[in-house]
N, C-alpha and C positions, 0 to 999 in steps of 0.2 A: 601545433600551430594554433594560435589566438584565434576566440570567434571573426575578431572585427578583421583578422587577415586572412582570412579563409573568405568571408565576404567581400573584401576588397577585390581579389584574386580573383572570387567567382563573377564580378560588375566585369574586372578588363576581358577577361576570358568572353566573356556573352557581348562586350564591344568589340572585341577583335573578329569575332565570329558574325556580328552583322555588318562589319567595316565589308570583311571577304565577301559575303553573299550580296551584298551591295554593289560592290565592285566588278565584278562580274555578271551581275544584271543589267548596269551602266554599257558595260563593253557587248553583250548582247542587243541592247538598241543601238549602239551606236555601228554594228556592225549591218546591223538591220538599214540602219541610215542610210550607209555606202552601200547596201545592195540596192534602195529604194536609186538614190540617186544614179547611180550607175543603168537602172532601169529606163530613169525618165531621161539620160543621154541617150542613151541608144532609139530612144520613140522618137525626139528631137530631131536628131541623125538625119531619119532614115523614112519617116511617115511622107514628109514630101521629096521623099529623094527620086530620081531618076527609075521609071521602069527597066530591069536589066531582067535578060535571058531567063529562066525558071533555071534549067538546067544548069548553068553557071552557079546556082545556088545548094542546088540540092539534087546529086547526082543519083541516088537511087531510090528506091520506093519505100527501103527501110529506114534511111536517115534521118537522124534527129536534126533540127533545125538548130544554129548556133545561136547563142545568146546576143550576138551584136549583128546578127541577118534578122531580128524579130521584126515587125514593121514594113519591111522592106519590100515595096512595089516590083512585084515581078510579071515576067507577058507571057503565058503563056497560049498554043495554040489546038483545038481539039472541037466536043461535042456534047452539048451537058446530053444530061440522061434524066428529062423529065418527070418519068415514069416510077422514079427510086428518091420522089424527093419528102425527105424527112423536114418534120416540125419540132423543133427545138425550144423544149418550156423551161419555164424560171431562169429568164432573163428578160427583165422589166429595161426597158431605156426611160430613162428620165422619169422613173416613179411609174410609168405605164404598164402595164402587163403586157408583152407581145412575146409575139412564138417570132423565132428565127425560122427564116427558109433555109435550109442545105438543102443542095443539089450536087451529084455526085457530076466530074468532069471527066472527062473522057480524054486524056493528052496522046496528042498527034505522035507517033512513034511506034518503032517494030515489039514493043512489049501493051502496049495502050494501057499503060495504068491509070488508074480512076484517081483522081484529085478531089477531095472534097472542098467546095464552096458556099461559104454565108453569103447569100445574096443580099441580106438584109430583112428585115423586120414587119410581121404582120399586126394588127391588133386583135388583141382576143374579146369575148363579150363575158357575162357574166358566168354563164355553163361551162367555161373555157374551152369554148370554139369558136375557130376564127367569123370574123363578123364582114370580113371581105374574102373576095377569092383570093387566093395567091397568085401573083403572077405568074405569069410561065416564059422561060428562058428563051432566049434567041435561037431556033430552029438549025441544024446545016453546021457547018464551021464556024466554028465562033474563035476571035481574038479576044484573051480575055484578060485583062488587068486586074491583077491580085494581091494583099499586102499578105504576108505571110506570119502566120501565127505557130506558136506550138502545137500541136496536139496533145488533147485534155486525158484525164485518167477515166479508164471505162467504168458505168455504172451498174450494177447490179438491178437498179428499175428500167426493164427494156419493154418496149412495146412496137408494132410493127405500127409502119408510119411516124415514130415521136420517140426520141432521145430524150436522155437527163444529162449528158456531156457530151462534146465532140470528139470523140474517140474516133476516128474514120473507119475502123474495120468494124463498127457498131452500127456507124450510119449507114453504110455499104447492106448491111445485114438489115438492118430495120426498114430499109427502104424497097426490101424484097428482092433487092439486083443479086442475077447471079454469077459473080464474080469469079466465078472456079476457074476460066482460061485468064483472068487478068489480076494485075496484082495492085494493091491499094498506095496508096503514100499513106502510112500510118503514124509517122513522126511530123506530120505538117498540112494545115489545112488555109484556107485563102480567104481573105473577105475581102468580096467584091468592091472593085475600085469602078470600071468601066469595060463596057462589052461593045465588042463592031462585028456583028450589027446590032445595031439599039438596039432595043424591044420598046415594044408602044409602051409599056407600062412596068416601074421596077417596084422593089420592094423599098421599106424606107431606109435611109443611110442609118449606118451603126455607128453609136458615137466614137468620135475619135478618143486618142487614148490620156486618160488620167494622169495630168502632169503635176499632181500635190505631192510633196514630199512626205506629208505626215508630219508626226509626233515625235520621230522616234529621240531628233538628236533631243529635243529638250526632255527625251524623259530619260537620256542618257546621263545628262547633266545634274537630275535631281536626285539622280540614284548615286553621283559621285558624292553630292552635298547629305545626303543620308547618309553616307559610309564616312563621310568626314565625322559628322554631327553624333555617329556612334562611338567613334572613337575620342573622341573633345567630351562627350556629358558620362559614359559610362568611367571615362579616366576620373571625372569629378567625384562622383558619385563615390568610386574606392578613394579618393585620398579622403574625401569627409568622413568616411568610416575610420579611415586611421587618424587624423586628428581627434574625431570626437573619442573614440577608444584612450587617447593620451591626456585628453583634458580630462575624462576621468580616474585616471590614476592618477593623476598631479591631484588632483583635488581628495581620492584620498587618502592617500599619503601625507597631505596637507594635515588633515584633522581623522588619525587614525581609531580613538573612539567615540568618535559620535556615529550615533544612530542616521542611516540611512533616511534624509529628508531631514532633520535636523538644521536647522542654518548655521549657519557658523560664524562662530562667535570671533571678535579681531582681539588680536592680543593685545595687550600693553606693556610696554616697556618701563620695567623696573629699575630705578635705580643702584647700582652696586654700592655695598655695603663698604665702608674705610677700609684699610688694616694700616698693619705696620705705625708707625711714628706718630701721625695723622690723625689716629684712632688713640691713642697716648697721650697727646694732647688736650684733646679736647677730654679724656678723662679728669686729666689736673686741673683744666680752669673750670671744670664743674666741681670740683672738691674744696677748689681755693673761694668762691663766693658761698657754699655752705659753710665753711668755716667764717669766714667775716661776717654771719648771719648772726644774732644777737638771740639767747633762749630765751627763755619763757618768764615772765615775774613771777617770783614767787606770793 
């Protein structure tokens, strides 16, 4: 195989190979896209939708919460448990540093499993300790209005009193409660909508939820026009190798001994010599005016 087609060969091969990995990077954002939007329908849905049953929602303590219940205002009835209540660091609202309040709930039923709730948000001071009290929950039976979240993956940084995720069987545990007769919801945890009875004083609201789509579809798109744009210049790139490879064999072939760098020289067109009759001719009337030519005087 010729150098210049062995490099042609090698340009498509390295375009085809980032056309693919382009391609499939485009369809990983753009799949991202549709989960993001799929995301902010169901916040949409569901953040101001009707408070419905807890139970209705999520029938036992181990169940994962479904992807289109996220959000979802529910009422439940029971007795927080002051005493077990965890502070919740590194999460800032609006740029601020503050600890979330969790407080474990206590749901009205012949098992009483503990429900964990974000009450909502303290501020911290520079030592990162809180710089006000915490509230503290509504005392007795409490109605409580919850929107329902996942439960978060547990952290390896534990400390009593204070979480690094909300893992409910973490907060349960860091909060010193002991929970050995009762059992957790560890697949769903609540941020406080509304409690009856008030409390004099709550914590502050947790922002509502994140409706940006992001980046993802336009960076879907430029990863399709890279995968175009590799396939379109690396194609260029192998056919100039083979033109230029043919323009120098035309050339020399053209002028097979001259020296390389050499210029080359244009030929000129010789006129062809007589023959036959034509050439005869013109013999005779050159013979006939030397003979009519007069010698020499003596």
């Amino acid at each position: 195989m010729r150098p210049a087609v062995r490099r042609a060969v090698g340009l498509v091969v390295l375009g085809v190979v980032l056309a693919v990995t382009c391609t499939f990077l485009g369809r990983w954002q753009w799949h991202r896209h549709e989960w993001r939007d799929a995301q902010i329908a169901v916040a949409e849905a569901n953040y101001d939708a009707e408070p419905v049953p807890f139970a209705d929602v999520v029938a036992g303590p181990s169940d994962p919460l479904a992807d289109d219940e996220q959000w979802l205002p529910v009422t439940l009835v029971g007795t927080y448990q002051p005493e077990a209540t965890v502070l919740l660091r590194n999460r800032p609202v609006e740029g601020q540093a503050v600890y979330h309040v969790l407080v474990p709930f206590q749901v009205d039923g012949p098992d009483g499993a503990l429900f964990v709730v974000d009450r909502g948000w303290v501020p911290t001071g520079e030592d990162a300790t809180t710089t006000v009290p915490v509230p503290a929950p509504p005392t007795g039976e409490v109605t409580l209005v919850a929107r329902l979240r996942p439960a978060e993956s547990g952290s390896t940084r534990t400390a009593e009193g204070y979480a690094q995720s909300i893992d409910p069987a973490q907060v349960v545990a860091s909060g010193g409660l002991d929970a050995s007769g009762n059992a957790v919801y560890t697949g769903v945890y609540g941020q406080r909508v509304s409690e009856d009875p008030a409390p004099t004083s709550v914590p502050g609201d947790l922002p509502t939820p994140d409706l940006d789509p992001g980046s993802h579809l336009s960076y879907a798109f430029q990863w399709w026009v890279f995968a175009l744009g590799s396939l379109i210049g690396f194609s260029w790139l192998a056919r100039r190798e083979l033109v230029d490879e043919r323009e120098e064999l035309e050339e020399a072939s053209a002028s097979p001994n001259r020296d390389e760098g050499e210029p080359r020289e244009r030929s000129v067109a010789r006129p062809r010599r007589r023959e036959g009759r034509a050439e005869a001719e013109e013999d005779a009337l050159i013979d006939a005016q030397l003979a009519d030519r007069p010698g020499p005087e003596s």
